[in-house]
MIFIDO-944985 format. One line per field, with one value per residue (C-alpha): y, z, x; residue number from 0. Coordinates in pm, whole numbers, plus 50000, padded with zeros to 5 digits. Each point is the difference from the previous one (the first is absolute). Layout:
! MIFIDO-944985
north: c(Y,...)
up: c(Z,...)
east: c(X,...)
i: c(NUM,...)
***
This chain:
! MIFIDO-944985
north: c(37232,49898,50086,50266,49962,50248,49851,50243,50351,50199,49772,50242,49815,49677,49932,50023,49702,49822,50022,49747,50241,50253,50357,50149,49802,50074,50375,49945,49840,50246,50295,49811,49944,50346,50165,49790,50100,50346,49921,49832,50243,50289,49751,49979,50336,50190,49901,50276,49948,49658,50203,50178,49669,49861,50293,50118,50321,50153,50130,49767,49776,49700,50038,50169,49662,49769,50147,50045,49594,49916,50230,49835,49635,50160,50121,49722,49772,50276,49949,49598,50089,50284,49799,49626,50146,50203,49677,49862,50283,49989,49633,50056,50302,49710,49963,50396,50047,49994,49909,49597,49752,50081,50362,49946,49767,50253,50270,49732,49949,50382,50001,49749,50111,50374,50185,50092,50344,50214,49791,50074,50380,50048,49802,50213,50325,49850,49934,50375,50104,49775,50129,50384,50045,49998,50233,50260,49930,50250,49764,49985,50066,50245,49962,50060,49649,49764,50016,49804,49700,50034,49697,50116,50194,49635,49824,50224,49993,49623,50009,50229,49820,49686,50132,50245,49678,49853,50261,50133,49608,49981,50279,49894,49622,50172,50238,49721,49790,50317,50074,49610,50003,50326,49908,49661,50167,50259,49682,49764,50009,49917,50177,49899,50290,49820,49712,50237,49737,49825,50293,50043,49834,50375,50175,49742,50050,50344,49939,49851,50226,50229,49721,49950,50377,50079,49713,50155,50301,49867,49841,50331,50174,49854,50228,50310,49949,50001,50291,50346,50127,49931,50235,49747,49743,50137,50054,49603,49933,50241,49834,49632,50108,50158,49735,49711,50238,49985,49637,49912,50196,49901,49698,50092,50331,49785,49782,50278,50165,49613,50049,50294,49959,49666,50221,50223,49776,49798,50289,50129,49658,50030,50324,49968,49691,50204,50261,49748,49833,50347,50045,49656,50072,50307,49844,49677,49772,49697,49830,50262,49878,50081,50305,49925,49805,50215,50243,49773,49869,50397,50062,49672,50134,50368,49848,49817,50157,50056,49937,49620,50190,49831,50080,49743,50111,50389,49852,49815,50269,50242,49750,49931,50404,50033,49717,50195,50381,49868,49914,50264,50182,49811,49976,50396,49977,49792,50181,50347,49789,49883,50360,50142,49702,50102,50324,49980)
up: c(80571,50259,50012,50232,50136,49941,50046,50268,49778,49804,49696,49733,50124,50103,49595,49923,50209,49880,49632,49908,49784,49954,50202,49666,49824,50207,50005,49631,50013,50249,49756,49716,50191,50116,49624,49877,50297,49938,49648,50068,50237,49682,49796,50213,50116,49650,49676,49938,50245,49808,49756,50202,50135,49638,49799,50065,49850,50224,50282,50240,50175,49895,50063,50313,50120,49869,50255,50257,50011,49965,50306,50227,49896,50128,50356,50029,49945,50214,50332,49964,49959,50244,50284,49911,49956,50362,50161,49846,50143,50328,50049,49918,50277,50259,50146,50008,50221,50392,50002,50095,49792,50107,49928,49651,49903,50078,49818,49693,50022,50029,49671,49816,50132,49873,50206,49854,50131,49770,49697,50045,50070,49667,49813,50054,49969,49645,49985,50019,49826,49639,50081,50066,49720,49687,50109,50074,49706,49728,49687,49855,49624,49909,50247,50356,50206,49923,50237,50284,49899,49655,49835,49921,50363,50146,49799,50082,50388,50016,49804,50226,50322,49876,49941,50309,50216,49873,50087,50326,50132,49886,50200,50275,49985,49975,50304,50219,49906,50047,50341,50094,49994,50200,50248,50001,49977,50254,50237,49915,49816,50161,49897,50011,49902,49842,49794,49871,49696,50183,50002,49595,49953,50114,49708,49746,50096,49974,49655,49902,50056,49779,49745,49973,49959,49775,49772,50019,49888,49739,49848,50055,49824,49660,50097,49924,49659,49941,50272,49872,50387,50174,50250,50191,49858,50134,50367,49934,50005,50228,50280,49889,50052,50343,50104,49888,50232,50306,49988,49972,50297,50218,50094,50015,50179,50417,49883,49908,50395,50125,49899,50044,50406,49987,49851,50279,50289,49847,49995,50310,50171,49832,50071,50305,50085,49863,50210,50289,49848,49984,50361,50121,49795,50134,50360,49848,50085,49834,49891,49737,49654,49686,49859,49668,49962,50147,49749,49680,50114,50021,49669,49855,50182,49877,49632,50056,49776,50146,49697,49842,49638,49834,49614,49809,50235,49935,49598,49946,50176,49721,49759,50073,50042,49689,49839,50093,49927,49670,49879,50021,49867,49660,49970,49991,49777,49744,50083,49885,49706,49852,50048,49747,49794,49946,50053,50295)
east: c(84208,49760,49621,49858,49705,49742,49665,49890,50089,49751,49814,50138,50308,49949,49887,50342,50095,49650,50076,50317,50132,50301,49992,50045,49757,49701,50100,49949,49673,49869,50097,49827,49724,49965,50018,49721,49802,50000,49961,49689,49873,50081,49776,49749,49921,50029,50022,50204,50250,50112,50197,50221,50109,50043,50139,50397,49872,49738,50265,50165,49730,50116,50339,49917,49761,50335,50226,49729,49919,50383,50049,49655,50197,50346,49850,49814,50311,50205,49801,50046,50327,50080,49838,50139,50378,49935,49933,50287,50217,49863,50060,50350,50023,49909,50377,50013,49710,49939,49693,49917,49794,49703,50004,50175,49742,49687,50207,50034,49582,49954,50217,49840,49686,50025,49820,49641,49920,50241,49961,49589,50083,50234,49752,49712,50227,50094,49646,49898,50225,49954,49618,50041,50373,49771,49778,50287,50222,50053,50134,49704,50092,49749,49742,49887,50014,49665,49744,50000,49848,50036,50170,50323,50025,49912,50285,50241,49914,50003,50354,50128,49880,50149,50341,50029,49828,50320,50202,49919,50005,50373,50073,49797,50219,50354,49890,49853,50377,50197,49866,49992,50394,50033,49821,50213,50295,49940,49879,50221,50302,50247,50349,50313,50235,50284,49733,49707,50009,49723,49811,49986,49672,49835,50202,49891,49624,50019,50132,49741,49761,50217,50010,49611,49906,50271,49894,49615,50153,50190,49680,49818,50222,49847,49714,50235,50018,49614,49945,49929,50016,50356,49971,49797,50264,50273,49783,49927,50406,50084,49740,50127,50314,49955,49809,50289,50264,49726,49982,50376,50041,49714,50158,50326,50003,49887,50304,50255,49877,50051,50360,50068,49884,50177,50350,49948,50005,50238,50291,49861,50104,50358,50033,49943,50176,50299,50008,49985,50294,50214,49913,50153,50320,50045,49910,50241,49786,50103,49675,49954,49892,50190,49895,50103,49692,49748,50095,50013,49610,49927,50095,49768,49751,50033,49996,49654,49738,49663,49845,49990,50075,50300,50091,49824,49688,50052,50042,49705,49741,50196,49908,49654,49911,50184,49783,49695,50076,50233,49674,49810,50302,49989,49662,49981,50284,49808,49668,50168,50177,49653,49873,50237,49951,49629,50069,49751)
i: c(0,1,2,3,4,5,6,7,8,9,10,11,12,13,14,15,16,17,18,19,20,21,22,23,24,25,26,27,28,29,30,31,32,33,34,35,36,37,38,39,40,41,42,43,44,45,46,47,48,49,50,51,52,53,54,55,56,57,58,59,60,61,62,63,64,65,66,67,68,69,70,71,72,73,74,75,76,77,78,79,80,81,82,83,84,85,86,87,88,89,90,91,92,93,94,95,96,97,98,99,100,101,102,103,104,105,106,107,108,109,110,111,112,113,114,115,116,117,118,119,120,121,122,123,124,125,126,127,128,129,130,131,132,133,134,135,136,137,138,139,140,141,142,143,144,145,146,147,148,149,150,151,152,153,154,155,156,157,158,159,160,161,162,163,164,165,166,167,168,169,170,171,172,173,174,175,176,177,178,179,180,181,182,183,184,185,186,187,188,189,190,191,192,193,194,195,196,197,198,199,200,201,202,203,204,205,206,207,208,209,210,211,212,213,214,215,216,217,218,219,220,221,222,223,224,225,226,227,228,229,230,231,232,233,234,235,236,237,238,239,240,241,242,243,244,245,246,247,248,249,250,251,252,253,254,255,256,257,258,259,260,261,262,263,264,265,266,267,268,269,270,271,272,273,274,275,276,277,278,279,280,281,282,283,284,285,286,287,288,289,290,291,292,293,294,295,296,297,298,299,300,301,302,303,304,305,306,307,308,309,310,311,312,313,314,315,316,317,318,319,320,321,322,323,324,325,326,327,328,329,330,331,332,333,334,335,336,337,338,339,340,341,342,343)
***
């Protein structure tokens, strides 16, 4: 498979081409690396906070942090991913786009590129909001939320900024891809009613974005198992979920109106062209065209979808949803199970 170049994306990116090592292996040592971070940090700020780390017994912090780093590795890995596969799928839309070389090849920078701007906005959103969530939670066992300030308070607000940092600059990547081919496809595609094949590189990257957030949520759903709240689980799936539909759509929805416009002038033309054809039988005028065939087009043209959906496309979105919510599904399955184990 040949290399893409990203050497002009975002640096949380570009160390995935640096390092001469597998996707999933780096995801790995990010994770790794990110645990015995916070570990340190819990160290370093209290003595007392070491334990919960350390011992299984004291709630679920440390199984909490596990799935927490394992989850920063997987976004990481997901936006080196998400962006080097949507190069790859926009290269291979080349022969069904309008647009000359020229144009395709500042639309490939722009890609590669990633614009800046939203990436900066989500960031600090994700930001203020690892900051301001302990403050406001209420699962505190026992207790009102530390001080501001306080050690614990200051460990929990730089674990939550480093996970929803994570988070909210996934987002802001599958977004910034999801309206990239819109905006192509609204430009540029160029349709041809009877060979939308060529056109199946949009309904693959829209997959993908289901793909990557379904397989956050599958990871997340570990959490369930540990979480004595989940009403705000459910909320969690619930928005992932949303948010997966949203960006399989975005990118499909300017190229299902490209089709369907294209459709509509297409039959307009035959149906027009037979009505011209009645007339000069009726007239006999002998340079009429049979209207056998102006019919049989009319009826390939009728059967055109406006959507690039076929089966296996319809199956694997199914899947991947399924993936995610199936899950969360078993995890509260298991979650209940342990309860009447203990007899919690």
């Amino acid at each position: 498979m040949a290399s893409i170049d990203l050497s002009t994306s975002p640096w949380l990116i570009r160390i995935f081409d640096r390092v001469p090592l597998s996707l999933l292996v780096i995801g790995m040592l990010i994770a790794i690396a990110h645990f015995f971070l916070i570990t340190l940090l819990g160290w370093v700020l209290s003595p007392t906070l070491a334990g919960e780390f350390l011992d299984w017994g004291s709630g679920y912090g440390l199984a909490s942090d596990i799935v927490h780093s394992i989850l920063v590795g997987y976004m990481m890995a997901a936006g080196y991913y998400g962006l080097r596969e949507a190069v790859r799928d926009f290269l291979s839309l080349r022969p069904a786009l309008s647009c000359d070389d020229i144009e395709f090849d500042l639309h490939l920078a722009y890609l590669r590129h990633v614009p800046r701007v939203p990436l900066y906005v989500f960031s600090a959103l994700g930001v203020v909001w690892g900051f301001s969530t302990p403050l406001l939670e209420t699962s505190w066992t026992g207790m009102n939320p530390p001080p501001l300030g306080s050690a614990l308070m200051t460990l929990r607000q730089i674990e939550e900024i480093l996970f929803v940092f994570f988070i909210f600059r996934m987002l802001a990547l599958e977004l910034v891809m999801a309206f990239f081919f819109a905006s192509v496809a609204r430009r540029f595609a160029r349709i041809e009613l009877l060979d939308l094949q060529q056109v199946r590189p949009f309904s693959q990257r829209a997959l993908r974005g289901v793909l990557v957030l379904m397989m956050f949520l599958a990871i997340l759903s570990f959490l369930l198992v540990f979480d004595d709240n989940p009403t705000n689980s459910m909320a969690g799936v619930i928005s992932i979920s949303l948010a997966a539909v949203t960006f399989f759509l975005i990118p499909l929805i300017p190229l299902q109106r490209r089709i369907q416009t294209e459709k509509l002038g297409e039959l307009t033309r035959i149906r027009t062209a037979i009505r011209r054809e009645s007339e000069l039988r009726i007239t006999g005028d002998e340079g009429w065209a049979p209207r056998a065939d102006l019919m049989l087009y009319e009826q390939r043209i009728e059967k055109v979808s406006t959507w690039t959906f076929n089966t296996p496309t319809v199956v694997r979105f199914a899947l991947y949803v399924s993936l995610g919510i199936g899950s969360w599904l078993g995890a509260a399955f298991v979650e209940r199970w342990l309860g009447t184990l203990l007899g919690s």
